[in-house]
C-alpha positions in Angstrom: -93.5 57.7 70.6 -91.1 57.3 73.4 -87.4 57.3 72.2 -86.5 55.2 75.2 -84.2 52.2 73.5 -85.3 48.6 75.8 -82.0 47.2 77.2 -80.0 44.8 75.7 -80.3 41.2 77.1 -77.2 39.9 78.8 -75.9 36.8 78.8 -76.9 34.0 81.3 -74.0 33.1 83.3 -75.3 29.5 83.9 -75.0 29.3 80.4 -71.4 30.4 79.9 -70.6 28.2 82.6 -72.2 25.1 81.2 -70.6 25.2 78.0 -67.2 25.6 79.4 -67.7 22.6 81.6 -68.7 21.2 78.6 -65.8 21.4 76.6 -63.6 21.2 80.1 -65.2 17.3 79.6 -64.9 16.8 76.4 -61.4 17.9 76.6 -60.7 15.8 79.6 -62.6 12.9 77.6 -60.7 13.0 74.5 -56.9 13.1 76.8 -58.2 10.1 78.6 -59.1 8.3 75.6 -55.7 9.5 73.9 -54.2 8.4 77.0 -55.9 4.8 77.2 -55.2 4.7 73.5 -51.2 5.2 73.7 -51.2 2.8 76.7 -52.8 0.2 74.5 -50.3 1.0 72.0 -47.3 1.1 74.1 -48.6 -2.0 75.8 -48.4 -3.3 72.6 -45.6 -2.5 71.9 -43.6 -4.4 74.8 -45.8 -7.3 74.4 -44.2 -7.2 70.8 -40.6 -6.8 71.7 -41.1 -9.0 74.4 -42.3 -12.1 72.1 -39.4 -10.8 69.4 -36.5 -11.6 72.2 -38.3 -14.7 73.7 -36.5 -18.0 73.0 -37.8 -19.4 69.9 -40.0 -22.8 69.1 -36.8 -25.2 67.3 -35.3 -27.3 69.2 -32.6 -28.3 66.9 -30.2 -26.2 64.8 -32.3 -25.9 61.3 -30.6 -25.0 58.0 -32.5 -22.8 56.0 -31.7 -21.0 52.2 -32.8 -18.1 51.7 -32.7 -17.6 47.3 -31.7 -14.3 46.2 -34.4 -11.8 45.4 -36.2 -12.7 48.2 -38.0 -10.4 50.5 -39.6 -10.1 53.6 -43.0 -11.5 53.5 -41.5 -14.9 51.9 -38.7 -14.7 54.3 -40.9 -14.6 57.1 -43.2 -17.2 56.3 -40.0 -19.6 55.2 -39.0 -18.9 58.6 -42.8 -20.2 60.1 -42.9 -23.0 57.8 -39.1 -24.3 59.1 -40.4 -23.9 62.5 -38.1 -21.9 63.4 -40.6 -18.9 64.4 -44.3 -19.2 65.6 -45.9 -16.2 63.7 -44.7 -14.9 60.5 -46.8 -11.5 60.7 -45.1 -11.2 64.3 -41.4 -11.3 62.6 -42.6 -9.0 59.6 -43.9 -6.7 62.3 -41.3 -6.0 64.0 -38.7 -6.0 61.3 -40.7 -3.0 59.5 -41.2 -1.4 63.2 -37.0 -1.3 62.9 -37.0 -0.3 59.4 -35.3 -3.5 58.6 -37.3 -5.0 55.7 -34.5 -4.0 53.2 -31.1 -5.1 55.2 -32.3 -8.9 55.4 -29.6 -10.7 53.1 -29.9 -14.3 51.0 -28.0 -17.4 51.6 -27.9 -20.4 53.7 -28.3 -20.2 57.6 -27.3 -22.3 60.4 -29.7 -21.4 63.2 -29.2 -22.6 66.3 -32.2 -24.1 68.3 -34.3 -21.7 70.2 -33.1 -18.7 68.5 -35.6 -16.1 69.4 -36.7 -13.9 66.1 -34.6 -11.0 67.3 -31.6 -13.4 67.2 -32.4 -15.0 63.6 -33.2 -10.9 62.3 -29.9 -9.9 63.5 -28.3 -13.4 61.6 -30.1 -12.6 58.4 -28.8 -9.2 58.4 -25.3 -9.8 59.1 -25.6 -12.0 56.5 -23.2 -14.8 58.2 -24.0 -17.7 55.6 -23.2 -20.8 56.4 -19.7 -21.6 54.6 -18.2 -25.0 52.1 -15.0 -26.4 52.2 -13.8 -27.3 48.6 -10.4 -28.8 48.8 -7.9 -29.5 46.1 -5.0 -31.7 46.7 -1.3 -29.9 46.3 -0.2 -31.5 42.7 -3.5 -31.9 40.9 -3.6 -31.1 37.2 -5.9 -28.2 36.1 -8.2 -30.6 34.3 -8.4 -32.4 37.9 -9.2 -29.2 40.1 -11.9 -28.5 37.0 -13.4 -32.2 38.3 -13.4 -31.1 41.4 -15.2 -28.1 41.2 -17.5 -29.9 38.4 -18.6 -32.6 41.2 -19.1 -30.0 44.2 -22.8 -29.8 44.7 -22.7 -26.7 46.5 -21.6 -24.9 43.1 -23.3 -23.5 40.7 -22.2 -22.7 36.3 -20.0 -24.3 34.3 -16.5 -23.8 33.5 -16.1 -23.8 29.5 -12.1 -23.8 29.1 -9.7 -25.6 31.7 -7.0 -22.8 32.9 -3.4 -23.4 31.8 -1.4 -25.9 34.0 0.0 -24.7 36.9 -1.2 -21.3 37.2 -4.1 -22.2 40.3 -3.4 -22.4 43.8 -4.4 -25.6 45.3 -5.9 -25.4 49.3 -9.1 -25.3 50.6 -11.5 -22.7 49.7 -14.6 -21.5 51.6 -17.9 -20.9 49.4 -21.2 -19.6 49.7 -23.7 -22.4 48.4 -24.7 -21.4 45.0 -21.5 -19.8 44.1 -20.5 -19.6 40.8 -17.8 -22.8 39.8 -15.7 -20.0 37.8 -15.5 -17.5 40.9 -13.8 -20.6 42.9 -11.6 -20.8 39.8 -10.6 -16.8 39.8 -9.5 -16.8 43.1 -7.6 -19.7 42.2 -5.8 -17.8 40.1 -5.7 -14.9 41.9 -4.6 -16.3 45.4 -1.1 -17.9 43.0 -0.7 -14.7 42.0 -1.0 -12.9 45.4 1.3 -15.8 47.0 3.9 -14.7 44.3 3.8 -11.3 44.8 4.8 -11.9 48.6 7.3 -14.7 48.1 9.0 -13.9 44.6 10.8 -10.4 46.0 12.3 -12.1 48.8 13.3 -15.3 47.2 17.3 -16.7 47.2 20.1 -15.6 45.1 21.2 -16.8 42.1 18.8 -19.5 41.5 19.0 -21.4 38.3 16.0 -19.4 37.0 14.8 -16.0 36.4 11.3 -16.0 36.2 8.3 -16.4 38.0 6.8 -18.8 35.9 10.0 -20.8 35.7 9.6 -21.2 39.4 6.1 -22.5 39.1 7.6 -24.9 36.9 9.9 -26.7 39.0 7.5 -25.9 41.9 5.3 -28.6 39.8 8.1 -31.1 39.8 9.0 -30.8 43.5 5.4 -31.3 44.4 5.0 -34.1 42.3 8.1 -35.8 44.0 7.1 -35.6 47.5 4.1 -35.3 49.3 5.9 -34.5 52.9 6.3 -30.9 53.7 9.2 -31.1 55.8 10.8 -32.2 52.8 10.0 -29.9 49.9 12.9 -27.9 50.6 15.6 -30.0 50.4 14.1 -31.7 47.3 14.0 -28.5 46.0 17.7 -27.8 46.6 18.3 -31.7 45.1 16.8 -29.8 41.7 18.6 -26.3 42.0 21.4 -28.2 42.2 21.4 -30.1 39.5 20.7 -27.1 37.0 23.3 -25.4 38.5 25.8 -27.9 37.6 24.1 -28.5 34.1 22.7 -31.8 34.9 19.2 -33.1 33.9 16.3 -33.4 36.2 15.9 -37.1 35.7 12.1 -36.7 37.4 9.6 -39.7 36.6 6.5 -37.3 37.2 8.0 -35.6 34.0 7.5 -38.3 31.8 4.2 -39.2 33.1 3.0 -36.0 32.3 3.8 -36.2 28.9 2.7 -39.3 28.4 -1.0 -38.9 30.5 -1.2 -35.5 30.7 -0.9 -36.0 34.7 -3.3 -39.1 34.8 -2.2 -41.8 36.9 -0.3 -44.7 34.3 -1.4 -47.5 36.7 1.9 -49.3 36.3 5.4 -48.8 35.9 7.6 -46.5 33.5 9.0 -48.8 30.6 12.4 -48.2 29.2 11.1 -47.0 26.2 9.0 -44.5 27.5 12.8 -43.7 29.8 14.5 -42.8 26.7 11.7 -41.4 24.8 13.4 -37.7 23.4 10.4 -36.9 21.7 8.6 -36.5 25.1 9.0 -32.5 25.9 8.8 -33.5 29.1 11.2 -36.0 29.7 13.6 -34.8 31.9 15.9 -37.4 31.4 16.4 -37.5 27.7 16.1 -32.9 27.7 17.9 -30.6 29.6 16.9 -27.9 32.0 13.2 -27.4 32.9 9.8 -29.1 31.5 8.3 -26.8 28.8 5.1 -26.1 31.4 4.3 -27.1 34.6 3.2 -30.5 35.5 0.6 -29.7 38.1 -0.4 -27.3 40.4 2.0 -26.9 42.9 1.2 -25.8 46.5 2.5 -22.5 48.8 5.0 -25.3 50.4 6.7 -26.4 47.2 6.6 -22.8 45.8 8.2 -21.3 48.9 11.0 -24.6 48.8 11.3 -23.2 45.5 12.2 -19.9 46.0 13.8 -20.3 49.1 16.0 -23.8 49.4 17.4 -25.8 52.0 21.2 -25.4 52.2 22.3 -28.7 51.2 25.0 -30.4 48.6 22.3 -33.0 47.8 22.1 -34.2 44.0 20.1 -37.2 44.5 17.5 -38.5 46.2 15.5 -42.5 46.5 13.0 -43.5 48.4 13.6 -45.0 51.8 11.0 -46.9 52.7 9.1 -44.8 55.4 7.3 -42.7 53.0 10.0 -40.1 52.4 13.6 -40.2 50.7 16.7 -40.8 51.7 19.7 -37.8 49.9 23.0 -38.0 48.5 25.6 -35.7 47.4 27.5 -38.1 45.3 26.6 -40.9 43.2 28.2 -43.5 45.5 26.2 -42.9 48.6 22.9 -42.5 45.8 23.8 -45.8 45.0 24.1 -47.8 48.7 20.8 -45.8 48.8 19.0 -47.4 46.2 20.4 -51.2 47.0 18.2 -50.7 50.4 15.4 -49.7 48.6 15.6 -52.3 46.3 16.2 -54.4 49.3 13.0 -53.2 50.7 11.2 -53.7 47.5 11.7 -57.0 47.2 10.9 -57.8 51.2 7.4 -56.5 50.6 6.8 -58.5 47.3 7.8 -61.7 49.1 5.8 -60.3 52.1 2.8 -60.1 49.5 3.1 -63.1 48.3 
């Protein structure tokens, strides 16, 4: 036998070529089809941010409440069924797409008419909620401001125990609908106690009282004695007078609020109820100040307070415009009082 050895085949170069071109093409095939398929998803994309910014289907500012616990998918089709967006799955999209889903906050929205969905995401998320006024009257009794808050729709709870008198600040008060009746009540309280702590240190000298509930006190009678701000002060200084010198407050809201508790009498003091000693509160039968406050007084009458008018003034009447006319001696008091009188008896004849 021959030890020749045959030769070993070699490779076809067609065949090496082919299969490179082959997977040249596939290659190419698969870049085309990735590039098609992040054009389609790009395109998309803008189509979706373009519908997210477009101006949106209400034509009216809608109010829409969004409960607490709520999340996106219900938020999103509250939105759709309020008309105030055209496809819910559109919103949801694009929230998630921002990683949003979890910043959207509850509450009551005012959204103004064609708000496109990227305007009403960015409202829900700064979570500007539409806000209440709840106003309380300067010289309302705590029982009253519990009323109030007990017939404000927008609040929620109840209040189980009335706060002692005179320690709330009356104005009004912005609230979140649904918020709690006793939170409006605690910042009450809180918003005396901060309007204290700014006035108290920078109050006058050697007033006829030495604490800060004292001054709350006659802050109660002075609001219940005149509803016009310009004059708070100086019927403030008609009072610090009068303890200075020892002399009674000889204030009719004192009386009534021993009597009624605040409530309105609907008629007249009588004598008797004038020289009734065993009413705490009657500041013309007991000296000095009231054993509590009469009402809630407001910033004005505590500031007049703490802070009088310079005057001599020890009385004060009514002068038939709506405010009062002053007097620092009994005399004048007394030519003050025959024109009231006067005028008194002008308008019953009048209205008769």
């Amino acid at each position: 036998m021959s030890d020749v050895k045959a030769p070993k085949a070699k490779p076809n170069a067609n065949t090496k070529g082919g299969l490179g071109r082959l997977i040249l093409w596939l290659f190419t095939g698969l870049l085309v089809l990735a590039l098609m398929a992040a054009g389609a998803v790009y395109g998309g994309y803008r189509w979706l941010q373009a519908e997210f910014v477009a101006p949106g289907p209400a034509q009216e500012e809608t109010v829409i409440l969004l409960p607490r616990g709520t999340g996106l998918v219900r938020i999103s089709s509250q939105l759709e069924s309020a008309g105030l967006i055209e496809d819910a799955r559109l919103f949801r999209a694009a929230v998630t797409l921002d990683g949003g889903d979890r910043s959207l906050r509850a509450g009551e929205y005012a959204v103004p008419a064609q708000s496109s969905m990227a305007q009403i995401y960015e409202l829900l998320r700064s979570g500007r909620t539409m806000q209440h006024p709840v106003t309380f009257a300067e010289g309302l009794t705590s029982a009253m401001i519990v009323a109030v808050l007990e017939e404000a729709d927008v609040l929620t709870g109840e209040i189980t125990e009335i706060p002692p008198e005179g320690s709330l600040l009356p104005e009004t008060y912005l609230v979140d609908r649904g918020t709690p009746r006793q939170v409006v009540l605690d910042r009450m309280l809180a918003a005396q106690q901060t309007l204290l702590d700014e006035l108290w240190p920078h109050r006058a000298e050697d007033l006829p009282f030495s604490t800060r509930e004292e001054a709350i006190i006659l802050a109660s009678v002075v609001e219940k004695e005149t509803g016009i701000g310009a004059e708070r002060a100086e019927v403030a200084a008609v009072f610090v007078n009068r303890l200075r010198r020892g002399m009674r407050l000889e204030s009719d809201p004192t009386i009534i609020y021993g009597i009624s508790r605040g409530e309105p009498l609907g008629r007249g003091l009588r004598r008797s109820e004038l020289d009734n000693a065993a009413n705490a509160w009657n500041s013309y039968q007991n000296d000095g100040l009231p054993p509590t406050p009469i009402a809630n007084p407001g910033a004005q009458s505590i500031a007049a307070v703490l802070n009088p008018a310079e005057s001599r003034a020890l009385f004060f009447v009514a002068d038939g415009t709506g405010g009062h006319a002053f007097s620092a001696t009994y005399a004048e008091h007394q030519r003050h009082v025959a024109r009231w009188r006067q005028i008194e008896r002008a308008r019953q004849r009048a209205g008769d």
